[in-house]
Structures are given as structure tokens and as C-alpha cells.
C-alpha positions as CSV (number, residue, x, y, z in Angstrom):
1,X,-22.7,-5.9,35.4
2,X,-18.8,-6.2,35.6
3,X,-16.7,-3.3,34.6
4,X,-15.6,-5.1,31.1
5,X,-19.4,-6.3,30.7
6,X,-20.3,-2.7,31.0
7,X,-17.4,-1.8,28.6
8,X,-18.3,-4.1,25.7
9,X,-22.0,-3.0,25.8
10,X,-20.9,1.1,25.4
11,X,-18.6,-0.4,23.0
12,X,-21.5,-2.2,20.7
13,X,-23.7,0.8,21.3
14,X,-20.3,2.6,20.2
15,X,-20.2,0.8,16.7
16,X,-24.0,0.6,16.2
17,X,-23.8,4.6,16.5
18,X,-20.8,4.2,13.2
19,X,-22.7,2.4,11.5
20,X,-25.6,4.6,11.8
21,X,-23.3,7.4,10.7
22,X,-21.9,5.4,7.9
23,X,-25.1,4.7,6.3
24,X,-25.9,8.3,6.5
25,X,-23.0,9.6,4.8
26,X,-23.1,6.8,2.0
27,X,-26.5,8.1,1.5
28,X,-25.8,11.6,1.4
29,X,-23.2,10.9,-1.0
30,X,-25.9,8.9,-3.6
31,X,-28.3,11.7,-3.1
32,X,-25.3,14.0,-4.4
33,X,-25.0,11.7,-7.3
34,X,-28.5,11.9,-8.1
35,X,-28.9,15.6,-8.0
36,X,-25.9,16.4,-9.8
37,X,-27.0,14.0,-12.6
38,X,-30.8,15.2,-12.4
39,X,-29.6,19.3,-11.4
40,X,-32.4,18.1,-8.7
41,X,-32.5,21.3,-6.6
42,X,-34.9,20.1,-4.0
43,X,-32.8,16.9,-3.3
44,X,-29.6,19.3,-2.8
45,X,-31.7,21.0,-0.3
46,X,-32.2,17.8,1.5
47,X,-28.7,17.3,1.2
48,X,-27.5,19.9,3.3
49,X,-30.4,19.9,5.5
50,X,-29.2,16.2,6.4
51,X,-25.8,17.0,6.9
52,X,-26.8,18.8,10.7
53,X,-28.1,15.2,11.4
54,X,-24.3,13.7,10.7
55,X,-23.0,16.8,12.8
56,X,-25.4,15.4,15.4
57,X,-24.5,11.7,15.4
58,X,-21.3,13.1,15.5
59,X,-21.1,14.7,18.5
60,X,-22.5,11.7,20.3
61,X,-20.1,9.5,18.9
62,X,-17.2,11.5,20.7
63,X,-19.4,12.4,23.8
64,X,-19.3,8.4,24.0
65,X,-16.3,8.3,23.3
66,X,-15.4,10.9,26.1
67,X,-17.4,9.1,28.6
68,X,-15.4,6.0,28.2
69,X,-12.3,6.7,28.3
70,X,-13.8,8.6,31.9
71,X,-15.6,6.1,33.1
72,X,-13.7,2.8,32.0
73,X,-10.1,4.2,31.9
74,X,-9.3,2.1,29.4
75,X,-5.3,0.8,28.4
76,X,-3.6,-0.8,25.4
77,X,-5.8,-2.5,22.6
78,X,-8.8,-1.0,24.7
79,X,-7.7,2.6,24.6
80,X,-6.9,2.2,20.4
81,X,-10.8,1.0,19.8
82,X,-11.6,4.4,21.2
83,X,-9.0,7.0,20.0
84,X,-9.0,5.4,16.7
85,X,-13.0,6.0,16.5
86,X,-12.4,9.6,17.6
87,X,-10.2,10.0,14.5
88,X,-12.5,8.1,12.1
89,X,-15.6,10.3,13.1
90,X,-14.0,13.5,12.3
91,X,-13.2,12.1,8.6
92,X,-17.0,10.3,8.3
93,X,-18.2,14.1,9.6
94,X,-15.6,15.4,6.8
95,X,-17.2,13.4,4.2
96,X,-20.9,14.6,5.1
97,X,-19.2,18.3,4.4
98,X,-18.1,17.7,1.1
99,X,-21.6,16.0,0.0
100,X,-23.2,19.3,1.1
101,X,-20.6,21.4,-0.2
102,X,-21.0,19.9,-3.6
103,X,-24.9,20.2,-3.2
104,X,-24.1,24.1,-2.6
105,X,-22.6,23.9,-5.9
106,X,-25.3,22.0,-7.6
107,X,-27.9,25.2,-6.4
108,X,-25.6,28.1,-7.7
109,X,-25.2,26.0,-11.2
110,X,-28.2,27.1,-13.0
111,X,-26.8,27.6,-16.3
112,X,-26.1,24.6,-18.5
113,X,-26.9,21.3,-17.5
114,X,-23.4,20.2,-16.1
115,X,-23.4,16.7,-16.5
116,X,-23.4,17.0,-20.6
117,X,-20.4,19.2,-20.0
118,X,-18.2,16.2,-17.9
119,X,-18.6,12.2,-18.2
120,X,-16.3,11.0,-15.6
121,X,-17.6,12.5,-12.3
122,X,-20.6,9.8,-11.4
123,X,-17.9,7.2,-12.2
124,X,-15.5,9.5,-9.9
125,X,-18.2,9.8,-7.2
126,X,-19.5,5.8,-7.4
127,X,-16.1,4.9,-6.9
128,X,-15.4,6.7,-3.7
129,X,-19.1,6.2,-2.4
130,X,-18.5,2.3,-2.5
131,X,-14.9,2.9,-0.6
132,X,-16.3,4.7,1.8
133,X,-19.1,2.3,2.2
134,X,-16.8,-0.8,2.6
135,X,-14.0,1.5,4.7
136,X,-16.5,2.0,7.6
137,X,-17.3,-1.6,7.7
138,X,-13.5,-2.7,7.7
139,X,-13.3,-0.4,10.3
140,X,-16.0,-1.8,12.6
141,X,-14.8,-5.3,11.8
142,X,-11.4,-4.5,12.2
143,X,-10.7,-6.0,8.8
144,X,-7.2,-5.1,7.9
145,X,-6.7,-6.7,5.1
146,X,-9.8,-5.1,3.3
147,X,-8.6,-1.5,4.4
148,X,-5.4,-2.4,2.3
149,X,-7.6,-3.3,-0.7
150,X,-9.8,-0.2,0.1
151,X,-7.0,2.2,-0.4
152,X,-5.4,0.7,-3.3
153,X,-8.4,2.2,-4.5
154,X,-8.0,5.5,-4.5
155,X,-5.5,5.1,-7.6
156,X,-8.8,4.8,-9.5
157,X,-10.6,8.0,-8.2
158,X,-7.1,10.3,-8.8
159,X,-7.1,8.5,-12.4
160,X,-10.8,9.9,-13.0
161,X,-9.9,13.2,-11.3
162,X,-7.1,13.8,-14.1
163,X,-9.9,12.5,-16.7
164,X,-12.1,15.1,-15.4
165,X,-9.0,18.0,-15.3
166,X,-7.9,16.8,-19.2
167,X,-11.9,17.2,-19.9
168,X,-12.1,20.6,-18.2
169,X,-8.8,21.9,-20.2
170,X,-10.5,20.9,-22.9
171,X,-13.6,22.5,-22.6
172,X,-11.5,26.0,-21.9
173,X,-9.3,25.0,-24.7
174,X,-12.3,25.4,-27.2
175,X,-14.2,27.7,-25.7
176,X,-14.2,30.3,-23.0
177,X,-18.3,30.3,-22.2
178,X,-18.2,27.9,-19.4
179,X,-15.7,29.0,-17.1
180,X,-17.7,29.5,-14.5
181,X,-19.3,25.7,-14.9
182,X,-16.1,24.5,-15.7
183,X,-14.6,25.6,-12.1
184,X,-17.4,24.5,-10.3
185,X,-17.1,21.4,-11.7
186,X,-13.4,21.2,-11.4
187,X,-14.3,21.9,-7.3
188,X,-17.0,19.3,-7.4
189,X,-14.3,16.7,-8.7
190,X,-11.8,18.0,-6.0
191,X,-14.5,17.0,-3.3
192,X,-15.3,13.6,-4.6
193,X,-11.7,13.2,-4.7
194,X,-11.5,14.4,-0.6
195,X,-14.3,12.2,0.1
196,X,-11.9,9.3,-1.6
197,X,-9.3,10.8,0.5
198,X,-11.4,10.4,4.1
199,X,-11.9,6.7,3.1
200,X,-8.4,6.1,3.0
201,X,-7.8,8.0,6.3
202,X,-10.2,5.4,7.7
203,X,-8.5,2.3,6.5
204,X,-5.4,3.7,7.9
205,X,-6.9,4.1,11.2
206,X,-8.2,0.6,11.0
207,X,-4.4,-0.2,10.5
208,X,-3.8,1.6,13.8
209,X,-6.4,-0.3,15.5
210,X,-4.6,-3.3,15.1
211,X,-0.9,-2.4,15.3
212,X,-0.8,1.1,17.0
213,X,1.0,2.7,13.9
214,X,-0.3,4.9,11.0
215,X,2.4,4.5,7.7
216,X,4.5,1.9,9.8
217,X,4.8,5.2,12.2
218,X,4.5,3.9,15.9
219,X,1.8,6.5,17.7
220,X,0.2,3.9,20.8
């Protein structure tokens, strides 16, 4: 096997282990979803149970990552396919955090049933779900032009997280018997909001992939 036969395998095996990854953090975030809507306590559980498997895919995404840049010694377009991965995994790991950190917040809300309190945070969490969905793909097909659409979406999910701030203010405004619910719900927003955040960083780094630059900013 020649060295760049060797290299393209660890680089399909490289891509199969992102996709793995993506799929489960676009499931951890539907599970969120679902146990926020249902108060599903169990399914939290599960949620941040699953998030030591996306630490673990992690980790052997930059230990292959690591090995070949070692072994390969890879230069120009070559070297971006790897570095840029290295910076994607840390916001797909990022993204895992926030859907266990909002099932943390799911357990210790016991009261109420949240979801009658605010409408717009499945919408909120739908929306970034499906851009992080279609960000790792642009990503492993190096689709530029889709990262660009990708990110234009994030207007939407800041547009819902005012929604849900103006329907919080609101609840406080009439009454002060939820505030506890109504700040975790406020830091369940924020998340879903970060998680829209990560999918943006993603399409960016896509960008890089292609040009070496992140915000027309020349890094490789």
C-alpha cells in the first residue's frame, strides 16, 4: 500500500468515525427534545449516560487525528482535512455537553410541567438539531456552499431565543412563583442556542477546509 493509499484509507476511516459522532449527537439532542416535552426522567438519564460514549468517539477521533499527522506528515490541503477535524470534534463533543447539561436540568425540574410554561423551545431545539445535522455532513462533504446556508440559520434560533426571553419576562412580569422554572428554562434556551452556536463553528471550519481562512481571516 503506497503512503497516499494508506493516507486516504485513515482518512475514510477518519470521516466514517464523524459521522458516527454526528449521528450520536443529533440523537442525543432528539432524546433532549423528547424528555423535556415528556419530563421523561429515565430518558434524561440515558442522556447523560450517552454523552461518555461521545467523549469516547471523541478521543479516537483526535488520537487518529494525532497519528496522522505522525505518521503521514501531511502539507497544504492535506494538513487542513486534519486540523480542521480536530477543531470540529471539540464543537460536536461541545454539543453532546449541552444535551446532557440540559437533561441535568430536566431531572432537578420537578415542579410544574415546563413545557406549558414556554412554547418556543422544541421549535428552538428542532431548528438547531437539523443545523447540526446538515453541518456535519457539509463538513464531511466539504460542501461550502451548504455551510453558508447552514449558518444563515442561526438568525432563526436567536429569533426564538428572544421569543423565549419575552415569554420568560412575561411569566416574571405576572407572577413571581416560577422563578426557579423560569431560570432553568431560560439556561435550557441558552444551551439550545450554544448548540446552534457549535453548528455554525462547524460550517466555518468547512470554510477553512477549503480556503485556509476563518471570517476571510488567513490561518493555513
Amino acid at each position: 500500500m503506497t503512503a497516499r493509499i494508506s493516507f486516504e484509507y485513515e482518512l475514510q476511516q477518519l470521516k466514517d468515525n464523524l459521522t458516527e459522532m454526528g449521528q450520536l449527537i443529533e440523537t442525543a439532542i432528539e432524546k433532549t427534545l423528547e424528555a423535556f416535552e415528556t419530563q421523561n426522567e429515565e430518558l434524561a438519564r440515558e442522556i447523560i449516560q450517552g454523552d461518555r460514549n461521545i467523549n469516547d468517539i471523541e478521543k479516537a477521533i483526535e488520537s487518529r487525528c494525532l497519528s496522522l499527522i505522525l505518521k503521514q506528515q501531511p502539507v497544504a490541503r492535506d494538513l487542513r482535512i486534519v486540523t480542521t477535524a480536530l477543531k470540529v470534534v471539540t464543537d460536536m463533543e461541545r454539543i453532546g455537553d449541552h444535551a446532557a447539561d440540559i437533561a441535568e436540568l430536566i431531572l432537578r425540574e420537578k415542579r410544574q410541567h415546563v413545557y406549558n410554561l414556554v412554547k418556543h423551545i422544541p421549535e428552538m431545539g428542532t431548528v438547531a438539531k437539523n443545523m447540526v445535522h446538515d453541518a456535519v455532513n457539509a463538513f464531511i462533504n466539504i460542501d461550502i456552499e451548504e455551510a453558508r446556508e447552514i449558518i444563515k440559520r442561526d438568525d432563526k434560533v436567536d429569533e426564538l431565543f428572544d421569543k423565549v426571553k419575552e415569554e420568560v419576562a412575561n411569566l416574571l412580569r405576572t407572577s413571581n412563583e416560577h422563578v426557579d422554572q423560569c431560570v432553568d428554562i431560560l439556561m435550557i434556551a441558552k444551551y439550545f442556542e450554544r448548540i446552534g452556536d457549535h453548528a455554525v463553528n462547524i460550517c466555518e471550519w468547512t470554510e477553512f477546509h477549503e480556503t485556509g481562512s476563518v471570517n476571510n481571516i488567513r490561518i493555513l
